[in-house]
C-alpha positions as CSV (number, residue, x, y, z in Angstrom):
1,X,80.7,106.7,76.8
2,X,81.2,104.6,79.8
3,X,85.0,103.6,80.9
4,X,85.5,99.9,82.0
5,X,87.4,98.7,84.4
6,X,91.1,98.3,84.8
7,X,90.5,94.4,85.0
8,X,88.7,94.4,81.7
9,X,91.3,96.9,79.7
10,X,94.3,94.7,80.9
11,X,92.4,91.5,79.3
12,X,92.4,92.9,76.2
13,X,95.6,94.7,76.4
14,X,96.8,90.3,76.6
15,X,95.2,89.8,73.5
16,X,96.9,92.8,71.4
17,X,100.4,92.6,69.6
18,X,103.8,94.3,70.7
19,X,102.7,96.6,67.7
20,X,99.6,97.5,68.2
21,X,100.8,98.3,71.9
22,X,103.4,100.7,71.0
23,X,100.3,102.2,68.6
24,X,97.8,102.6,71.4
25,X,101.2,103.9,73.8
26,X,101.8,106.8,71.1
27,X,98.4,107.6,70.8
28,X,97.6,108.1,74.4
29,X,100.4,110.3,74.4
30,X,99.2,113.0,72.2
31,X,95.6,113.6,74.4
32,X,97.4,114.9,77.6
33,X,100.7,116.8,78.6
34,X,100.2,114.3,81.6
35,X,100.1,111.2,80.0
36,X,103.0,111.9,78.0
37,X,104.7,112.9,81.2
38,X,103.8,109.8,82.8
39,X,105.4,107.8,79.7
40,X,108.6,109.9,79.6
41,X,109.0,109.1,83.9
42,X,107.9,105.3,83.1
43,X,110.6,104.7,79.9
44,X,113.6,106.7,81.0
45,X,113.4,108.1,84.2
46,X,111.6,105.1,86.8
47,X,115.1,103.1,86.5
48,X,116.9,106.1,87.7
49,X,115.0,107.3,90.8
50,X,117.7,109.4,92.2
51,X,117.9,111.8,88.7
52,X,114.2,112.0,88.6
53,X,114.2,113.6,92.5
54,X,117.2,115.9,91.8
55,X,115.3,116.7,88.4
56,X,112.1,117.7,90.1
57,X,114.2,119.5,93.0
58,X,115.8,121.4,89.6
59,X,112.7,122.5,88.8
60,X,111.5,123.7,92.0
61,X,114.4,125.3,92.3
62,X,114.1,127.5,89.6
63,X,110.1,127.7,90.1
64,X,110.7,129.7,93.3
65,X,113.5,132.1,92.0
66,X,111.0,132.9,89.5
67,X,108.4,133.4,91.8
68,X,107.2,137.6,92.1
69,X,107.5,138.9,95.4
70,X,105.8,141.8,94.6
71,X,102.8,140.9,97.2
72,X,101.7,137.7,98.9
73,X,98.9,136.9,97.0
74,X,101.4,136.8,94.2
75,X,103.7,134.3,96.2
76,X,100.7,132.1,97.4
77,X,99.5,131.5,94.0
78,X,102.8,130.6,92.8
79,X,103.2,128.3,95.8
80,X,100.2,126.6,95.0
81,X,101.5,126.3,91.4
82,X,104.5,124.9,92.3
83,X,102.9,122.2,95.1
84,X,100.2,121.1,92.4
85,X,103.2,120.6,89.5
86,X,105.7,118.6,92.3
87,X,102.6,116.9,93.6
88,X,101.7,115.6,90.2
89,X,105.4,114.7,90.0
90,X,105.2,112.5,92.9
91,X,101.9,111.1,91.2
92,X,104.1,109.3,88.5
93,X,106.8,107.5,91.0
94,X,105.4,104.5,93.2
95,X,107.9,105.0,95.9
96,X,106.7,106.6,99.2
97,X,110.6,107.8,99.8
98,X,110.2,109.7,97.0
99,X,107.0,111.4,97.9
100,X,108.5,112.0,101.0
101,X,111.8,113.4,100.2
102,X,110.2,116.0,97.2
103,X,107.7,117.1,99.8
104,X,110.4,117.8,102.9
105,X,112.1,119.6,99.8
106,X,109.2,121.5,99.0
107,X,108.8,122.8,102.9
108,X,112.6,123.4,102.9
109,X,112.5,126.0,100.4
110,X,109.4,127.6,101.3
111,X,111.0,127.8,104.6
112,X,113.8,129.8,103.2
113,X,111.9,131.6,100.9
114,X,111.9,135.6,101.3
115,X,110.1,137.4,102.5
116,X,109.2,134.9,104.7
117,X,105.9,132.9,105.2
118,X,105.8,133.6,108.5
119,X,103.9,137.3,107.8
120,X,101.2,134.8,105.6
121,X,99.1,132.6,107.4
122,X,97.6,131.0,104.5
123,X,101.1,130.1,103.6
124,X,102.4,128.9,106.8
125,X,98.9,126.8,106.5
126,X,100.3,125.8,103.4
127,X,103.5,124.9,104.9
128,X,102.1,123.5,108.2
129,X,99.8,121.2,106.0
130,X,102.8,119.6,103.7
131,X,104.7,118.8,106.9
132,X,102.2,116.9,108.2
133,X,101.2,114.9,105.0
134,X,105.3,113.9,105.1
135,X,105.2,112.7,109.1
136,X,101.9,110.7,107.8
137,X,103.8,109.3,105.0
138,X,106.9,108.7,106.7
139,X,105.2,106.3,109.6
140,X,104.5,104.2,107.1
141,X,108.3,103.7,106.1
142,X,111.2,101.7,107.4
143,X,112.4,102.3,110.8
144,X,115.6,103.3,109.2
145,X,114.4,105.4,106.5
146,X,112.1,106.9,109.2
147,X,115.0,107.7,111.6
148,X,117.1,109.6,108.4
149,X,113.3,111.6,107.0
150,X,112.6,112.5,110.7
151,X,115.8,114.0,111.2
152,X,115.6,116.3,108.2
153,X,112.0,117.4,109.7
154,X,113.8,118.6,113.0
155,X,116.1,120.4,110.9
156,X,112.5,122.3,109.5
């Protein structure tokens, strides 16, 4: 089966009932963790931007005190973990300040992560790679919101 195109499902999305809309919402939902995720950020959480970044900071939070320091292959692949769950966060909210600010959080507490990255180079790769995807992202913004996100990178 072939998929059409976004143009073509939001013709006939016009042409079907509040009801049948919620149906189609509800089923979508049960095929993928992600697309309920995506509904959940959409229906409660897209009018509060603020709660949704200090959520997702929450959660990488208590991602990295989890995280086994045994060895540093054990910390890389739970640093990957991590950046592949806040990036499909960032996914879900349109806003660039958001991207921006969740990724300058991310680098923050790998920063201050111990043992420190410093001893890994395909962590501080890791690190070094995030920091520039934010500068990219962040010369794209406001000059005022760029003045406030380039101040936190000095402090990086």
């Amino acid at each position: 089966m072939k998929a059409v195109s976004v143009r073509e499902i939001k013709k006939e999305l016009d042409t079907l009932s509040t009801e049948e809309l919620q149906a189609l919402c509800l089923r979508l939902s049960r095929f993928k963790k992600e697309n309920k995720e995506l509904l959940t950020y959409l229906l409660f959480e897209s009018h509060h931007e603020d709660d949704y970044i200090k959520s997702v900071k929450g959660y990488m939070d208590d991602e990295f005190k989890t995280i086994n320091r045994t060895s540093y292959f054990y910390i890389r692949k739970s640093t990957r973990k991590i950046l592949r769950n806040v990036k499909k966060f960032i996914r879900y909210s349109p806003k660039k300040e958001t991207e921006v600010e969740l990724l300058l959080y991310f680098c923050k507490q790998l920063k201050a992560f111990r043992p420190s990255i410093s001893k890994s180079v395909q962590l501080q790769n890791l690190y070094n790679r995030q920091l520039a995807l934010a500068k990219k992202i962040i010369s794209t913004l406001h000059e005022d919101l760029q003045y406030d996100f380039n101040l936190m990178i000095e402090e990086l």
